[in-house]
N, C-alpha and C positions, 0 to 999 in steps of 0.2 A: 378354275385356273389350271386343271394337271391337262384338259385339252390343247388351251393357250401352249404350254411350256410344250407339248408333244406336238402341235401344230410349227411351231418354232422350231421344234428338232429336225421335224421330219422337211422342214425347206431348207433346212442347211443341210441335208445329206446326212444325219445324224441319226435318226431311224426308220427301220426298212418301212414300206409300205406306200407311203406317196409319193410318184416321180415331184424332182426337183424340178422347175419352171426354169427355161433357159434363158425367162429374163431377170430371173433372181441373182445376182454379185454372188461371183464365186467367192468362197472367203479363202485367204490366202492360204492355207491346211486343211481342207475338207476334212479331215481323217481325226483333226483336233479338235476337240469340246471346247463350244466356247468359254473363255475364263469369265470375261466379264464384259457389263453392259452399262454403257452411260442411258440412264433414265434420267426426262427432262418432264419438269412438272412446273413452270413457272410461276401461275398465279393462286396455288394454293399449295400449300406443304404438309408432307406425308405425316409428320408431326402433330399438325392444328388436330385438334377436337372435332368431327364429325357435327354437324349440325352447328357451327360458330361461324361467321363470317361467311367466307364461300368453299370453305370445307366440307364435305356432301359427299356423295357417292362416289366421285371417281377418287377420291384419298383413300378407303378402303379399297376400293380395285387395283389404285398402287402397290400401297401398302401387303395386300396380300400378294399378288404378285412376286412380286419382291422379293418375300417370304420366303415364297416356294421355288424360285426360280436358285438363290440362295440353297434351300434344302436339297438339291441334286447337285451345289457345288460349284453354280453360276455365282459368281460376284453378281453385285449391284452397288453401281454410285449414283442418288436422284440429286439432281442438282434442281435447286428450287431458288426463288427470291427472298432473300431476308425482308422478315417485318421488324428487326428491333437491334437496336446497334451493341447488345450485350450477348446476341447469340453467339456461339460458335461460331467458325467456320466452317465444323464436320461436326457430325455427330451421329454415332452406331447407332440404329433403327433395331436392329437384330443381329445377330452374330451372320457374318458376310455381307451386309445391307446396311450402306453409308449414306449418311443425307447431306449434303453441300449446299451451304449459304453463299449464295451469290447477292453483292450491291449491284441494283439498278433504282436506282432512285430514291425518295423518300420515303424512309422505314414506314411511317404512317401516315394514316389519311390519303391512300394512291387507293382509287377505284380500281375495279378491272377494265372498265372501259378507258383508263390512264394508261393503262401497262401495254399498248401498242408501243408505244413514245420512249420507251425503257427497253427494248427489246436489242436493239445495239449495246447497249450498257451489259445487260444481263449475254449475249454470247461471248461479249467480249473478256467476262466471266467465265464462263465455260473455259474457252480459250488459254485462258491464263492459269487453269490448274490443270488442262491437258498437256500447256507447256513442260507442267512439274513433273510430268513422267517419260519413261522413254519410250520409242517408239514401239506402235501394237499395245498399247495399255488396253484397249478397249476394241471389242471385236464386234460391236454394234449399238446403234441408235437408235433407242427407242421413246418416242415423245406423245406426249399426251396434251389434247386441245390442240387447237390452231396455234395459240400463241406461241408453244412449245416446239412444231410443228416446222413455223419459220426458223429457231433459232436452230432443230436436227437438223433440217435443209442442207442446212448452210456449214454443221459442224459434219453429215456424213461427208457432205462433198471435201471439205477440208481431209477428213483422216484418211477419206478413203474404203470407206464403210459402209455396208446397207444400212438403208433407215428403215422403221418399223413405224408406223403411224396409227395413234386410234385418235380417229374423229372425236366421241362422247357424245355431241351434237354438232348442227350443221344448220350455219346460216342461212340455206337456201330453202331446206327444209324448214325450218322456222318462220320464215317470210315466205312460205306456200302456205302456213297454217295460221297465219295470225289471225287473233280476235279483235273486234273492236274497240278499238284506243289503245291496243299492243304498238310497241314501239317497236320497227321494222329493224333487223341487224345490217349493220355497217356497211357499206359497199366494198371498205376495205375489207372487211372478213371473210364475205366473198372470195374478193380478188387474192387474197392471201390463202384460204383452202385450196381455191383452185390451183395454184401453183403448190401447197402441198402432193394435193392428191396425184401430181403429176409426176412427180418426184419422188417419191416412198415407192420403196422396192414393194414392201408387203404393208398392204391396207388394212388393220383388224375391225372388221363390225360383230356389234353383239349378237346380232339376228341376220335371217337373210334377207328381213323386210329391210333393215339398214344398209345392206348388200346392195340390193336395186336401188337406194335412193343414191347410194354412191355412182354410180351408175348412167342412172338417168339426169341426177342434176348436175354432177360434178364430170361426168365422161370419163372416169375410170376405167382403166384397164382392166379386165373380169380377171385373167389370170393374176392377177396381182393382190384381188381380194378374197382375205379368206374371212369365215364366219368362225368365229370362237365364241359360244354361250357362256357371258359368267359361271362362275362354280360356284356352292356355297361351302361354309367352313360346318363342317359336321359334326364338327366338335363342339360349335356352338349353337348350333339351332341342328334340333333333333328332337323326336317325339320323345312325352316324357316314358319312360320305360313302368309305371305305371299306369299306363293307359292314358287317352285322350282326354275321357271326362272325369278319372281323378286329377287328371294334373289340369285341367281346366278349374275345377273347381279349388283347389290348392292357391294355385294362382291369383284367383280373385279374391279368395279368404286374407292373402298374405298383403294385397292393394287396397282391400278396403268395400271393393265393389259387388255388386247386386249377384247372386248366383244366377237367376232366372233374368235378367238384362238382356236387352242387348246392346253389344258394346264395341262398334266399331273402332278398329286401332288405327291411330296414322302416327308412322314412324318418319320421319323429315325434318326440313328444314321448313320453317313457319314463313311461309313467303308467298304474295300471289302465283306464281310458277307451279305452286303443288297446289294450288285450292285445293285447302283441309276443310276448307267451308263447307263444299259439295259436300263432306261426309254427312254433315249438321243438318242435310235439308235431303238428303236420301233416304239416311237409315231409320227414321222410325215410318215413313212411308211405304217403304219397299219392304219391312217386316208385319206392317201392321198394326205394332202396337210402339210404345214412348220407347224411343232409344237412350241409351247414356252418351252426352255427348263423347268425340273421343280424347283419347289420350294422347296429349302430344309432347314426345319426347324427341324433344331437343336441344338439349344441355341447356346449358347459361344462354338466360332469354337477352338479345342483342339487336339493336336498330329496330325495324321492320317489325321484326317479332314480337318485343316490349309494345310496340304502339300500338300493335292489331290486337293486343289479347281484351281491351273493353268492347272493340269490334267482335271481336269472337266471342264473348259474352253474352254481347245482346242477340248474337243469331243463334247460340245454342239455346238461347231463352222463348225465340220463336222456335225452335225445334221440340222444345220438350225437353231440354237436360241442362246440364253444366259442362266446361271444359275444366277439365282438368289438368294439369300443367306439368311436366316432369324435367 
């Protein structure tokens, strides 16, 4: 993330070392630190539980974000879609870091493949609490997903602001790799990246392999994209300071599990999209000897996830182990 946040500095003219791109929007005081940023996240919120609905990886890529961009003194407001008509309307994520309930549609039971249909709703949201401040509240736009994407589009152009764009995935890419009996993404998601990608001042990919596919499928401006590698939080994942294989062995003492095992982990969301299956039918092949099946944690079991676990069952049964459930 502290790349991200210096990647971002250093295109606003904020620190030395990268010339600034002359197609990058001057901000109206180069010389001023940005205060603050509207973050748009509309079909999952910084909020939800990681592994619940479609809550997943990009909520912690916000969410930390956020964080940090907060900890050097950057505001954050994410504006997101209410699921429930007893939420807030605002609610402090972190000390500088606001999370905003916008109505577009119905609290529950709206797919994400729904939430095209809702996307006037929810800017018109946006809209209405940009009203509530005076002018310059916010010094850029930053949105996440497609869906997000359109509604920055449309609020940089209104304020008057660069837009910052991360893809996460890409329709076009998706329908170059599809499997048999995958269901191909939307024409409109397409047609609605493409007019993202055309429009965002700075494009963020995680890799440069995501670089070129911006690139090549979407006809991206090259100077316009930059590569910023996730970070991790090193406060939380860090070796143990008594070594690898006592805290290896500590670990399994404290779960329950086999010290001599082996014991592939999948950390995710229980969903065809991550075949956890594959782990069930590689790892005692690829070692040799019986694997344990792995461990999947991912909070409170939900839809999809509930109905696959006697599916998962019976293939950890042909593998040689048990699933395990966290």
């Amino acid at each position: 993330m502290s790349r991200h946040l210096r990647r971002l500095g250093e295109d606003r003219g904020l620190v030395p070392g990268t010339p600034v791109d002359a197609s990058w929007p001057r901000p109206r005081d180069a010389r001023r630190h940005p205060r603050r940023v509207a973050m748009l996240s509309v079909h999952t919120s910084p909020l939800h539980q990681p592994g619940t609905g479609d809550a997943g990886g990009m909520n912690v890529y916000i969410v930390e974000l956020a964080r940090r961009l907060a900890a050097i003194g950057i505001e954050v407001e994410i504006f997101t879609r209410a699921t429930s008509a007893v939420l807030p309307s605002a609610v402090e994520l972190a000390p500088g870091v606001l999370v905003r309930h916008i109505d577009a549609g119905p609290y529950e039971g709206l797919a994400k493949e729904d939430l095209p249909a809702q996307l006037c709703a929810f800017a018109y949201g946006v809209m209405q609490a940009w009203a509530g401040h005076r002018p310059g509240h916010y010094d850029l736009v930053h949105s996440h997903y497609w869906l997000s994407g359109h509604v920055g589009r449309l609020a940089a152009r209104r304020w008057g602001l660069p837009l910052v764009h991360a893809m996460h995935t890409m329709a076009k890419v998706k329908n170059a790799n599809l499997a048999e009996g995958d269901t191909p993404e939307p024409a409109a998601r397409v047609v609605g990246e493409s007019r993202i990608v055309a429009a965002a001042d700075r494009l963020i990919a995680n890799t440069r392999k995501e670089a070129e596919e911006l690139l090549r499928h979407y006809g991206a401006d090259s100077s316009r994209v930059t590569v910023v590698h996730p970070g991790v939080d090193l406060e939380r994942f860090r070796p143990d300071p008594s070594g690898v294989e006592v805290g290896r062995a500590a670990a399994r003492a404290r779960l329950g599990l086999p010290q001599d095992a082996l014991i592939p982990l999948f950390v995710g969301r229980i969903q065809p999209l991550k075949a956890p299956d594959v782990l069930l039918f590689l790892g005692g092949p690829v070692a040799g000897r019986t694997a344990v099946a792995p461990r999947a944690d991912h909070g409170p079991g939900r839809g999809w996830a509930e109905r696959q676990r006697p599916v998962e069952a019976g293939r950890a049964a042909e593998a040689g182990g048990a699933p395990r459930h966290r």
